[in-house]
N, C-alpha and C positions, 0 to 999 in steps of 0.2 A: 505503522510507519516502519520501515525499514530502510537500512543505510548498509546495504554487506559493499566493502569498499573490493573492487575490481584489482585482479593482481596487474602489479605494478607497468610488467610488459605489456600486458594488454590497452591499461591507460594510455599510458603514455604513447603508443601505439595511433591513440585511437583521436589524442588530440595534439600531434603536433603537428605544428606549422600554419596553426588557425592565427589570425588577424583580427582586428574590431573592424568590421563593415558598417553598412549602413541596412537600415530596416524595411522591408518590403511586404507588402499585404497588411498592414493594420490600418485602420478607421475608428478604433474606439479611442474613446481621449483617453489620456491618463486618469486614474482612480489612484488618490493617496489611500496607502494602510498599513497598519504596522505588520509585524514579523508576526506571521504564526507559531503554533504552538505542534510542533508537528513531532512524530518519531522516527527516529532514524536506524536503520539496522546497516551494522558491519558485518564482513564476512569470515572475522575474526576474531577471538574475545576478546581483544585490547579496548576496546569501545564498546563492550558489550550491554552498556545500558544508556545509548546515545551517542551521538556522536559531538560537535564541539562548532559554536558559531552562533549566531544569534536565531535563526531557523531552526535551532534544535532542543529539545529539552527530554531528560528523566520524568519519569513518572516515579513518583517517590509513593510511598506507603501510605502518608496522609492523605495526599490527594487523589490516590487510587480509591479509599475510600469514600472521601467526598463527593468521585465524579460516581461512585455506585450509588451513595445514597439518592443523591440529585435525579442521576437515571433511573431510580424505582418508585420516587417524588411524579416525575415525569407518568412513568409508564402508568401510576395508582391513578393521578386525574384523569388522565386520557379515558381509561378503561371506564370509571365511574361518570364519563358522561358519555356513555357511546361510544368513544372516536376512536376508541386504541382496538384490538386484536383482543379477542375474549382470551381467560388465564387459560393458558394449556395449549393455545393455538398458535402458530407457527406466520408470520409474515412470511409475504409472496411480493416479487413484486418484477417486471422488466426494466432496467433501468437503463437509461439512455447514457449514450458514449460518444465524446466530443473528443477526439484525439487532435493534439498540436504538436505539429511537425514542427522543431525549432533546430531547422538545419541553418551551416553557417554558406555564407556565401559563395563559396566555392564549389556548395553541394553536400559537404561533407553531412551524414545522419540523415540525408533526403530519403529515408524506407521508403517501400515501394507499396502501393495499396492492395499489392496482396502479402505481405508483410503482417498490414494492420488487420486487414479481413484474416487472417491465422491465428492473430493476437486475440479478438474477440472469440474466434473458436475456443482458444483456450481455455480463457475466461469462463465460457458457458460449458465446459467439460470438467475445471475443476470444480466451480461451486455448485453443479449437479452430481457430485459423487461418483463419475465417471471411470478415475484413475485407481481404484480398489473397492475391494466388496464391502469392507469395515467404513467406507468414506461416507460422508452424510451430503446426503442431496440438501442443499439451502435453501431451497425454492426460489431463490434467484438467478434472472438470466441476464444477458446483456443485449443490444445491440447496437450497431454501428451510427448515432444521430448528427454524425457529421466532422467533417478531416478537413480542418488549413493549417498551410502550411508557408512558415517563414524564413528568411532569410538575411540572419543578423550575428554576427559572429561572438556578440557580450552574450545573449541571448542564448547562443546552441551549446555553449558552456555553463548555463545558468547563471549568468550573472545578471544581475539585477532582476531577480528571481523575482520579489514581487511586484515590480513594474508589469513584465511580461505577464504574469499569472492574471493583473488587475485589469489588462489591456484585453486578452484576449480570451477569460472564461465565458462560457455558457452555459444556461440553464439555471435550475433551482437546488435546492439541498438537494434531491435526489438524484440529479446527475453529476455523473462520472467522469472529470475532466482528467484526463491524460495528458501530459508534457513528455515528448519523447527530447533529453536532451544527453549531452556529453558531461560526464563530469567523474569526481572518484569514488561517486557511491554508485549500486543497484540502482536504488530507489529510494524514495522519501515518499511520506502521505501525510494529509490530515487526519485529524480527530474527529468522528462526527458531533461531537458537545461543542466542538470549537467554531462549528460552522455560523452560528449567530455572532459570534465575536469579529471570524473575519471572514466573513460570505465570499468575500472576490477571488480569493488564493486556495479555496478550497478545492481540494482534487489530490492526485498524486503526480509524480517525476519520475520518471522511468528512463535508463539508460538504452541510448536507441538499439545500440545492441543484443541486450538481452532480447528482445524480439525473433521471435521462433526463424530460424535460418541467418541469425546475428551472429557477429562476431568474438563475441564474450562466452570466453571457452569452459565450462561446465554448466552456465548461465544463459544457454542459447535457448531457449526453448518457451520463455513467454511467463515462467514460474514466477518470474520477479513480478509483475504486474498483477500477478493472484492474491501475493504476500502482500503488495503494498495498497490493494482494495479491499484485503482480510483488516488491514488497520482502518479505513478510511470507512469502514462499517463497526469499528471501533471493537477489533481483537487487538490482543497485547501482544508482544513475541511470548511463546511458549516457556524460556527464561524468564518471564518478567518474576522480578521480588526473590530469583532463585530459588534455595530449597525450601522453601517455608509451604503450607498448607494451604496460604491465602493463592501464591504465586499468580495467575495470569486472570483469575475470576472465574475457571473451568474447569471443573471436578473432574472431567476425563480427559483433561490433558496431563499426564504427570506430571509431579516438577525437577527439575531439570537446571543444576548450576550455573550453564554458563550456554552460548550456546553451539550448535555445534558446526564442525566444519568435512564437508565431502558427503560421506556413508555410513558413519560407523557400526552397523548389524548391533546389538547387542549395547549399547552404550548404558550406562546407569549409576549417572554423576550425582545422585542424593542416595538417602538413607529413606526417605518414604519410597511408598510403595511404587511400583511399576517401573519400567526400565523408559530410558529418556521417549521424546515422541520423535525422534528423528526424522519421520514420514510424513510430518504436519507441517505443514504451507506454513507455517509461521513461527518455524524454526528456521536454521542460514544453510537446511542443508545445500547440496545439491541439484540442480530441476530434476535431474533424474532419480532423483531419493525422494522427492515431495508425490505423494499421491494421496494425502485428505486433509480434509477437514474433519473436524469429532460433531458427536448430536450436538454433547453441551455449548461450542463453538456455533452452528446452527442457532440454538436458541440464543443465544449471545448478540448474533447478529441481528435476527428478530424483534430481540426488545430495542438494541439500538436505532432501528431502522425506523422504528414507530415510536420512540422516546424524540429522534434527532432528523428524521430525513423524510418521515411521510407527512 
């Protein structure tokens, strides 16, 4: 889950002068469900472990552990009757991609389908380790299983977030529902543990801009949607827990105080080892500073995927 919130000209930029319209292209009834449990990343450390609203929640230290024991609970049956990934081996998997276009009626955020088709390149370039030589291929790809798109003005500003999510997702845990809407964060995602609790809203929100040739100026380039599918495969931000040992659940991510903003080369905001991971898709750098993911993140993804989504 990530929440890096868009500087302020550019928001405001991006949504004035919207109105509440009326809704076009849906057919599914409403689906009551409550608020998920999702994380959110800002672009700045004022919010740096969450952001603030009933969609959003910290991952605290107790619960961090409980969602690891539960996911090792998970991962021990699966294995011991067949059905999980033998110890030592790596999930694979393609994973289908349902993008919604939740532009408002006047047009505003309508991307264009080679917009989305550039989005899904991206996708399958960072989490094959594409973007550096230290990057770890996930063995995960993506592809394109299908784009509607709406025209609702509460809706392209996410509001009533999860009416629309319950109305118009598709597929099972292991697809990948994308919301392209306007609002003042990047992005938001789910949890994959959270997926049983609330199936309908699960997926990520992605700011129509950050979309590779968008409008959202250091954020143009589709990195947000990497960061917030790195959550929704159940990584933590790179900050998470701060300086402590335990920090994100990834022995070769360093840890890292707070987190960070732009480039910084060299940065190294704790006293353990290693200088911050600035480079890691699941820190707030810049799209053009992000080029991996780590092995231990890799396997991270792996158990989650086969604990929560296969």
């Amino acid at each position: 889950m990530r929440r890096r919130f868009l500087p302020s000209t550019v928001a405001l930029a991006l949504t004035a002068g919207l109105a509440v319209g009326t809704v076009s292209a849906v057919s599914t009834p409403l689906v009551a469900a409550a608020a998920a449990d999702v994380c959110i990343t800002p672009e700045t450390g004022a919010s740096a472990k969450g952001g603030r609203g009933a969609d959003t929640r910290e991952i605290s230290a107790k619960e961090q552990s409980e969602i690891e024991a539960r996911t090792a609970s998970i991962l021990k049956a699966k294995q011991d009757r067949g059905a999980g990934i033998p110890q030592g081996a790596l999930a694979a998997a393609s994973v289908p991609v349902y993008v919604h276009v939740m532009a408002a009626v006047n047009g505003a955020g309508n991307v264009t389908d080679q917009q989305i088709s550039e989005q899904i390149a991206v996708l399958n370039k960072t989490f094959a380790g594409q973007e550096a030589t230290a990057a770890a291929n996930t063995g995960f790809t993506f592809y394109l299983a299908g784009t509607d798109r709406f025209y609702n003005d509460t809706w392209h500003v996410d509001g009533a977030s999860t009416t629309y999510r319950s109305q118009t997702r598709k597929g099972g845990a292991n697809a990948l529902n994308m919301w392209l809407v306007d609002f003042d964060n990047l992005g938001v995602a789910t949890f994959p543990w959270d997926y049983n609790k609330n199936p309908s809203i699960d997926g990520i929100r992605v700011h129509y801009a950050s979309l590779p040739g968008g409008s959202a100026t250091n954020f143009d380039l589709g990195e947000t949607a990497t960061h917030e599918a790195g959550h929704w495969f159940g990584l933590y931000h790179t900050f998470q827990g701060g300086c402590t040992k335990r920090n994100d659940e990834v022995a070769d991510t360093p840890a890292q105080s707070s987190p960070t903003s732009g480039c910084p080369v060299g940065r190294d905001s704790c006293r353990l080892a290693g200088i911050d991971p600035i480079h890691n898709y699941m820190d707030y750098s810049y799209d053009t500073c992000y080029n991996q993911f780590t092995p231990g993140q890799s396997t991270r993804i792996s158990n989650n995927w086969v604990a929560y989504r296969s």
